[in-house]
C-alpha positions as CSV (number, residue, x, y, z in Angstrom):
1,X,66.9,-130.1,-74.3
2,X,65.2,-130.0,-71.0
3,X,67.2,-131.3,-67.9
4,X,65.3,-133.8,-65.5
5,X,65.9,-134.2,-61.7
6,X,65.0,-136.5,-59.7
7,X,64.1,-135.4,-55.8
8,X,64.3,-138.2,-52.9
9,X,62.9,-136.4,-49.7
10,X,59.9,-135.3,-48.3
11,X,58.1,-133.0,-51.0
12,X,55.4,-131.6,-49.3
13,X,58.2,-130.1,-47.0
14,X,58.3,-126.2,-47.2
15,X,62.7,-126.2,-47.6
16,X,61.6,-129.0,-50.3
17,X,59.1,-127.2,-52.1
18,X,61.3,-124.2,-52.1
19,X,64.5,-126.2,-53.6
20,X,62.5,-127.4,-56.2
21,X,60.5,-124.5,-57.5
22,X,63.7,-122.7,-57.8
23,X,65.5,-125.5,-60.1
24,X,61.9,-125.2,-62.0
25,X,62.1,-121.8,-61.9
26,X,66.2,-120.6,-62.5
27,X,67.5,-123.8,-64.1
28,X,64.5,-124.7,-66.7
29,X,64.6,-128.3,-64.9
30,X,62.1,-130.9,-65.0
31,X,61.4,-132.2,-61.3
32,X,60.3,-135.9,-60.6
33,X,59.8,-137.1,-57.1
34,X,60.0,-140.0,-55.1
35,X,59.7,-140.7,-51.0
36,X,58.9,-143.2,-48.7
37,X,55.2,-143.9,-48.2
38,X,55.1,-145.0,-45.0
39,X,54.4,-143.0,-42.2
40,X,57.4,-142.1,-39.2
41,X,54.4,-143.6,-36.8
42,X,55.0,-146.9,-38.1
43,X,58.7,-147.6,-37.1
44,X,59.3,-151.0,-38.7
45,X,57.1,-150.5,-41.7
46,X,59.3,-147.4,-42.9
47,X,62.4,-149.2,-41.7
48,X,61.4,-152.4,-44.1
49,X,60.6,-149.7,-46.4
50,X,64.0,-147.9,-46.4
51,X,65.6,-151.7,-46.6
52,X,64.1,-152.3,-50.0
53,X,64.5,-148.7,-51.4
54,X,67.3,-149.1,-53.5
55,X,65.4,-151.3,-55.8
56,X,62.5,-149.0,-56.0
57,X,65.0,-146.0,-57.1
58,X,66.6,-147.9,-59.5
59,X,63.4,-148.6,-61.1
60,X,62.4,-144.8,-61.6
61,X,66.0,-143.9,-62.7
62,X,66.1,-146.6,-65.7
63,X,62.3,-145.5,-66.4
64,X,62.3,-142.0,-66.2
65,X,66.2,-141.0,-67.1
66,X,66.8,-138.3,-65.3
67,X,70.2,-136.7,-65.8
68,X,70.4,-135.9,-62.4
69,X,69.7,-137.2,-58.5
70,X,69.3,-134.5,-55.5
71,X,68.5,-135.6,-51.9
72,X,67.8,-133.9,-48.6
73,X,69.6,-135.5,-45.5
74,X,72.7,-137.3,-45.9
75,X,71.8,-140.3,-43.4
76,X,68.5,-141.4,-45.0
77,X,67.5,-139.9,-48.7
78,X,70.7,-138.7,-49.0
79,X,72.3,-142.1,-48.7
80,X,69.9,-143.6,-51.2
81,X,70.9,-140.8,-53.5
82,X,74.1,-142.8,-53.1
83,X,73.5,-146.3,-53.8
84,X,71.2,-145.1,-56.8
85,X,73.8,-145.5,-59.5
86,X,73.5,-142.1,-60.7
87,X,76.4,-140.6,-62.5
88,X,75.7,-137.0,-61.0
89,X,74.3,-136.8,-57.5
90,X,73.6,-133.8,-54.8
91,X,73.0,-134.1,-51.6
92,X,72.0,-131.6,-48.9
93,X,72.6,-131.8,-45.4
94,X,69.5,-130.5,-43.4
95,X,70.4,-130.4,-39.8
96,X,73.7,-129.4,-38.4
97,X,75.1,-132.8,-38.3
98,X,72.3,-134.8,-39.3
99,X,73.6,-137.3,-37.1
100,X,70.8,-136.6,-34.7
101,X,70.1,-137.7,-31.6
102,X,73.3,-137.7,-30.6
103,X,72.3,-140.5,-27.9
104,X,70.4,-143.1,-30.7
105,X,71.5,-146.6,-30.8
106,X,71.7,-145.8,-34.4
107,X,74.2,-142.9,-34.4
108,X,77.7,-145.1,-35.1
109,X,75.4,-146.2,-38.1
110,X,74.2,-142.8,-39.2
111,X,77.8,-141.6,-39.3
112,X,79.3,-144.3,-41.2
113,X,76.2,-143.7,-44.0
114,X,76.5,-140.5,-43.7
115,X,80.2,-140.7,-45.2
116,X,79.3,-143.1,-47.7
117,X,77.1,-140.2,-49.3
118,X,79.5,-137.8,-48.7
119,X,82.3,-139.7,-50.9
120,X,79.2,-140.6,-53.2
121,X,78.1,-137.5,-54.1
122,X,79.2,-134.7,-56.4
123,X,78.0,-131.5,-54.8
124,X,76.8,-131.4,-51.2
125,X,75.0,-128.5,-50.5
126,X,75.7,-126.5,-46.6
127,X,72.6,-124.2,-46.1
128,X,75.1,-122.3,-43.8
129,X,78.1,-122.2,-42.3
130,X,77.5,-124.6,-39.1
131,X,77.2,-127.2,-41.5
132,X,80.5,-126.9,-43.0
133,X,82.0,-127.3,-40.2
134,X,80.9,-130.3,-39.3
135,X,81.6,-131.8,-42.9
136,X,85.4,-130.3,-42.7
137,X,85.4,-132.2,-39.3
138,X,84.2,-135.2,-41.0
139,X,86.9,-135.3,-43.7
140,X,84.7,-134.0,-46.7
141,X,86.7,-133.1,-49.6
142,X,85.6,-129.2,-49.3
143,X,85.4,-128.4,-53.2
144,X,82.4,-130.4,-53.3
145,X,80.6,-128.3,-50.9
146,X,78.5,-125.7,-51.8
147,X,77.8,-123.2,-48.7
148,X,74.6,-121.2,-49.8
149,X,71.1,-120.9,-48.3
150,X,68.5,-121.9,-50.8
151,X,67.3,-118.0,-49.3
152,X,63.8,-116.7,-49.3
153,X,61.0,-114.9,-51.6
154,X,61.4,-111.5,-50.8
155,X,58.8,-110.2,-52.9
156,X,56.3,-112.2,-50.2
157,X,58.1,-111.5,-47.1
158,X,58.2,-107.7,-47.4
159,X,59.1,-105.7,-44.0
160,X,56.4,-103.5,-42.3
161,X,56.1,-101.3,-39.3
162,X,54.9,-102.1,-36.0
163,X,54.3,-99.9,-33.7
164,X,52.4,-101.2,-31.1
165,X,52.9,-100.2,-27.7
166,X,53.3,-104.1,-26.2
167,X,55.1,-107.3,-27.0
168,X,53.7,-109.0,-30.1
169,X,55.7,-112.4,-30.3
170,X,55.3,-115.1,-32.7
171,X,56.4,-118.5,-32.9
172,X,56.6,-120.1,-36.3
173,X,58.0,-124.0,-35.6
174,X,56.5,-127.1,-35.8
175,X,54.9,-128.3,-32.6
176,X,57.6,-130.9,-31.9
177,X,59.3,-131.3,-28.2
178,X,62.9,-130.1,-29.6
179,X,61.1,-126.6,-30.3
180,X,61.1,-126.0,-26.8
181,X,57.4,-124.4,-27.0
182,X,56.5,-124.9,-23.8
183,X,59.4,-123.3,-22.2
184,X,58.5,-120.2,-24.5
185,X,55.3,-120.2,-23.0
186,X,56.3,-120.4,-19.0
187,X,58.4,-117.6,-19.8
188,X,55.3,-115.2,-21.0
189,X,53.9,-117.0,-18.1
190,X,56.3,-115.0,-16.1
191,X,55.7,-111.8,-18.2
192,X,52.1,-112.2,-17.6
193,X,52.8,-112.6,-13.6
194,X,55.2,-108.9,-14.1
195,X,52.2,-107.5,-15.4
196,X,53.5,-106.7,-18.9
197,X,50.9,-107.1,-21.7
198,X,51.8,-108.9,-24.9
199,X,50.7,-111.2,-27.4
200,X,51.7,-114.6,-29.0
201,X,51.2,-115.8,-31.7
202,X,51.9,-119.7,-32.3
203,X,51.6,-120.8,-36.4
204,X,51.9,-124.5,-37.2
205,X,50.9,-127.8,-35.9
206,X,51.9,-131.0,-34.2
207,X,52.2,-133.2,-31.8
208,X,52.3,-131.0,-28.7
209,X,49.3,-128.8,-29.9
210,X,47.0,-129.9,-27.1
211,X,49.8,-129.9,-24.8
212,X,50.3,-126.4,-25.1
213,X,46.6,-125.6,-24.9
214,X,46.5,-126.9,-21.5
215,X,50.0,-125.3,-20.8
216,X,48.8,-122.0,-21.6
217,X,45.2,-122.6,-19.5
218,X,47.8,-123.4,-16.6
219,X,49.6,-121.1,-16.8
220,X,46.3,-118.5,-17.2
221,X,47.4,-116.6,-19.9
222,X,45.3,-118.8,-22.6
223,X,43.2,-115.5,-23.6
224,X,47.0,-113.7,-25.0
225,X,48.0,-117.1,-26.3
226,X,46.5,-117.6,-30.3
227,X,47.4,-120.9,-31.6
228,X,47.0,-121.0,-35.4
229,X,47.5,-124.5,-35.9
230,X,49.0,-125.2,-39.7
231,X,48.6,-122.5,-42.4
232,X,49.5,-122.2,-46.2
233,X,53.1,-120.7,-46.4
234,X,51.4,-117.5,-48.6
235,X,49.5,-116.7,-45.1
236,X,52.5,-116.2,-43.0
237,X,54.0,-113.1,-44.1
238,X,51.0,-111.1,-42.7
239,X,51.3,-112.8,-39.7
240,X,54.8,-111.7,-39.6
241,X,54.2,-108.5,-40.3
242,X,51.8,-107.7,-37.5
243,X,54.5,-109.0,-35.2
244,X,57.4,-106.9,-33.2
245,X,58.9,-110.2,-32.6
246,X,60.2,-113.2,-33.1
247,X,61.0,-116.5,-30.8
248,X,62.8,-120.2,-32.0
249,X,64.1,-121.7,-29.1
250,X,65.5,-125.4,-30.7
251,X,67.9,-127.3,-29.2
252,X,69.4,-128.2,-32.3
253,X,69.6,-126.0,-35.7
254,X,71.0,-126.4,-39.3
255,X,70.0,-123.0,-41.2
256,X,66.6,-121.8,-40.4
257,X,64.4,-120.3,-43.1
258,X,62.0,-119.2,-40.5
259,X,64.3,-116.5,-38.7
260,X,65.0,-115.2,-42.5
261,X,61.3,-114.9,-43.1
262,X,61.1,-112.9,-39.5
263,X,64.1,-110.9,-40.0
264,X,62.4,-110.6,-43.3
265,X,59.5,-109.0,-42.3
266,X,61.1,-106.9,-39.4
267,X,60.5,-108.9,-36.8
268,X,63.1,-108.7,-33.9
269,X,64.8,-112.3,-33.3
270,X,65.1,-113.7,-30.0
271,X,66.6,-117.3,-30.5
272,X,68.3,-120.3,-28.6
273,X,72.0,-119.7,-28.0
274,X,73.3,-122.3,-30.6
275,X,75.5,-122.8,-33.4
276,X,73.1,-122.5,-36.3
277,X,72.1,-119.3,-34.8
278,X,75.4,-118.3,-33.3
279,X,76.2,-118.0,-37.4
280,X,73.4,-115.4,-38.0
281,X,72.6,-113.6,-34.7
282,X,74.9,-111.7,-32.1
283,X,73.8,-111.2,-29.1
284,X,72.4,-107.7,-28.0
285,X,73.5,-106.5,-31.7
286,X,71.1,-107.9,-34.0
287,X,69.1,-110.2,-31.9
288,X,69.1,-112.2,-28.8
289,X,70.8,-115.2,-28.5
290,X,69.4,-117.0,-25.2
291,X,70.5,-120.3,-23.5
292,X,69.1,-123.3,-24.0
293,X,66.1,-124.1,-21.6
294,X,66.7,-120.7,-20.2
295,X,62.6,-120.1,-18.6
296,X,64.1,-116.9,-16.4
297,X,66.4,-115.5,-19.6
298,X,64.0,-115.8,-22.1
299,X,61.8,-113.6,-20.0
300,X,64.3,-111.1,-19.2
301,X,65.5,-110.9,-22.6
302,X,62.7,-109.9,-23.9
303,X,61.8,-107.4,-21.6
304,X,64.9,-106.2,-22.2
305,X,64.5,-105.9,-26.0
306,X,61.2,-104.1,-25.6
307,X,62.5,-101.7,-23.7
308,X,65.2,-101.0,-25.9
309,X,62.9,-100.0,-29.1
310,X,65.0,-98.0,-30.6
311,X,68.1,-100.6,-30.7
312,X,65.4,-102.4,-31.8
313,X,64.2,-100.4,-35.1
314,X,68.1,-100.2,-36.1
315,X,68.7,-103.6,-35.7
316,X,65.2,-104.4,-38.2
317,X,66.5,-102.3,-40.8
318,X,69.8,-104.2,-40.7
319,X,68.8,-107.7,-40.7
320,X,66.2,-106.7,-43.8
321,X,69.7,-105.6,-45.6
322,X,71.4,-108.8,-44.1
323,X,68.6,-110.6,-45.4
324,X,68.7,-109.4,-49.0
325,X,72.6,-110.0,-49.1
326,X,72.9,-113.1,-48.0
327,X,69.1,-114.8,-48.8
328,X,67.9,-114.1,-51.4
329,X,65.9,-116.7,-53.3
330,X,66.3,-114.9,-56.6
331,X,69.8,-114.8,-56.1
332,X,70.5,-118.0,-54.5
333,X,68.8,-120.7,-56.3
334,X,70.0,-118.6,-59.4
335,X,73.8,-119.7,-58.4
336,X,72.4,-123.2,-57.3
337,X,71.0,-123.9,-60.7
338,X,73.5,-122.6,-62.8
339,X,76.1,-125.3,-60.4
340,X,74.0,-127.9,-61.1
341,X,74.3,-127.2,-65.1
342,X,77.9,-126.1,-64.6
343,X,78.4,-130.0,-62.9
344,X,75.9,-131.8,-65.8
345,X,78.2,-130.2,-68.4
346,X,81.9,-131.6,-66.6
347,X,80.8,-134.9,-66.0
348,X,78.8,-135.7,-69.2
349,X,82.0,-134.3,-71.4
């Protein structure tokens, strides 16, 4: 008999999407859905939303049945995954803390919902390392914890060559202040000003978009600059593969699918100097790791790396065989749906 699931989150989410289509796809599961409807803009709306959650939950769980409840985030769907009443419950933590910004009114909240779902759940999934940590910090009984990247399609995100004789960057996070885009941009500004050619390439959308635009105009290097705006998923490996490399400069990380779709594609990743990346990427080995909000680094880092092509070409070749060790989609989610079977059969005994 078919196993259902029952997904609280954001499903039109790209990590979401590729959660599900793997349980689909390695675990023969049935996938329903449910999220909130209201939109981040409206603060109190969602909040009032949130408040009266539970009930709607409960609803879909004694309709539908389903044997199972996943959630992303542990401080918001993952904590409804808690008060849902279901006898097997996952919960993945997204960020590396979750308990984000660290300076919200909110946070003493956050944390003490965030262990409620902890104790709550069954299997709590860390997409990497840094996130382990932080639940062994919190007290988190560790045998719950799965630590496994959902990993990536490698049949799509195939590795090319590049050889182009300039600097052909890409930049593949949302548009959102914490990606730090316009800091990327002052430091091409400062290539620009050096006199070294390049291209960058920015894929996504958001609320900086137009931001940016004028940035780049300022900072005269608009006609190098090609913003994208958002694109279906199956379009960015081609992107990626006409790029030498690749730039993420958050201030905060969990696991990012986005450097394992550049590194991927042999892209060369230049990334903030923080512990989500710290896990992946050591400096001057097999990336660069730059400080945060770094303008003057940035740029000299990746002049540096251009220079050095041919640590560059050994270090692509690696992180493709890094990349097919450790994230592999096939792989992963195979593991990840035989747990969730493996933690069906104990607790239904």
């Amino acid at each position: 008999m078919q196993r259902k699931i029952l997904f609280l989150g954001e499903s039109y989410r790209a990590d979401a999407i590729t959660w599900m289509k793997g349980l689909k796809e390695f675990g023969d599961f049935e996938i329903i859905t449910w999220e909130l409807q209201t939109s981040n803009n409206r603060r109190s709306k969602r909040i009032l939303e949130y408040f009266f959650a539970p009930i709607s939950i409960r609803k879909i769980i004694k309709k539908e049945k389903p044997d199972m409840v996943i959630a992303e985030r542990t401080t918001s769907y993952g904590f409804l995954a808690a008060l849902s009443g279901s006898k097997t419950i996952a919960i993945a933590q997204q960020g590396r803390t979750d308990l984000w910004p660290e300076e919200s009114k909110l946070y003493p909240f956050k944390k003490f919902i965030q262990k409620y779902a902890f104790k709550k759940a069954h299997l709590i999934h860390a997409w990497g390392p840094v996130m382990a940590i932080h639940m062994k910090a919190t007290g988190v009984d560790m045998n719950k914890v799965l630590v496994l990247p959902k990993g990536i399609d490698l049949s799509l995100f195939t590795p090319s060559t590049n050889n182009s004789n300039k600097i052909e960057a890409i930049v593949t996070r949302s548009l959102q202040p914490e990606y730090r885009h316009d800091f990327i941009l002052k430091a091409f500004g400062i290539l620009n000003q050096k006199g070294i050619d390049f291209s960058l390439t920015i894929v996504g959308d958001g609320n900086r978009l137009q931001f940016l635009k004028d940035l780049a105009k300022e900072l005269q290097i608009e006609n190098k600059v090609i913003f994208t705006g958002r694109i279906p998923n199956t379009e960015l490996p081609k992107l990626l593969q006409h790029s030498n490399i690749y730039i993420s400069m958050p201030t905060t990380e969990g696991v990012s699918a986005s450097l394992f779709e550049a590194m991927a594609c042999n892209c060369y990743p230049i990334v903030s100097d923080i512990p989500g990346n710290q896990s992946w990427i050591t400096h001057r080995e097999n990336g660069q790791l730059i400080e945060v909000d770094n303008i003057e680094m940035l740029a000299n880092e990746l002049i540096w790396s251009f220079e050095n092509a041919e640590l560059r070409n050994e270090t692509i070749i690696r992180n493709r065989k890094f990349v097919e060790e450790n994230a592999n989609y096939d792989i992963n989610m195979m593991i990840i749906s035989k747990k969730y079977h493996e933690l069906l059969n104990s607790i239904n005994i």
